[in-house]
N, C-alpha and C positions, 0 to 999 in steps of 0.2 A: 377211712371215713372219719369225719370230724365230731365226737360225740358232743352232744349239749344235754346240760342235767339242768332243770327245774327245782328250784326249792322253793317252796311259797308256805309264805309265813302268812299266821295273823298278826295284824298290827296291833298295835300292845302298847301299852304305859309303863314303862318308859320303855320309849321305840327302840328298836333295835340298833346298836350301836354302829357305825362305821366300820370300827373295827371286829367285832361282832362277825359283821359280812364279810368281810375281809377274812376272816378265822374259814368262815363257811366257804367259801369259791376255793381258798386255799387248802381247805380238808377236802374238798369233792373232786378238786383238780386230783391229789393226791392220793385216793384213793382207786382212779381211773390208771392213774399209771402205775399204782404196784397189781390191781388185780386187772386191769385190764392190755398193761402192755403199751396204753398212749404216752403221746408226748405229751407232755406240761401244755408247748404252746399249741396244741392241737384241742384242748379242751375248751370250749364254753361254758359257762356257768351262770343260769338267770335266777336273778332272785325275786319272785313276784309279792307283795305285802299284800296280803286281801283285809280290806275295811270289815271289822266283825258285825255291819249290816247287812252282808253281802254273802253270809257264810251263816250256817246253822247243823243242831246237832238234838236229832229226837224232837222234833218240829220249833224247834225253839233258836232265836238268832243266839249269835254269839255274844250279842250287846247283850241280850236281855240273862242268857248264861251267867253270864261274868257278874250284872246287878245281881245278880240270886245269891252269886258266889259270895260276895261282897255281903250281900245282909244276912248272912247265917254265920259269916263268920263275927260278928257285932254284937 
């Protein structure tokens, strides 16, 4: 079987780099084939960015989070 791994990020300032992802498909790939036994080109790897409006933590979005974070540390 063909495994597929999800990683989803929140999108963030400064976004996440190309190579960044690149590190990450390349670590998830490699980590399927030493504990799992697949092949490299048998693996998928998605990477999903979720907008921090769209995503929340203790009723609270992520946007408004990160403002909070942002002015305590000021």
């Amino acid at each position: 079987r063909m495994p597929i791994v999800t990683i989803q990020l929140a999108r963030r300032e400064p976004p996440t780099s190309r190579e960044q992802k690149a590190a990450l498909i390349d670590g998830a790939t490699q980590l399927l084939v030493r504990t799992l036994g697949k092949r490299a080109e048998d693996v998928t790897v998605l990477i999903e960015e979720i907008d921090p409006d769209n995503w929340g933590q203790g009723g609270v979005s992520a946007t408004a989070l990160r403002q909070q974070r942002a002015a305590s540390q000021q």
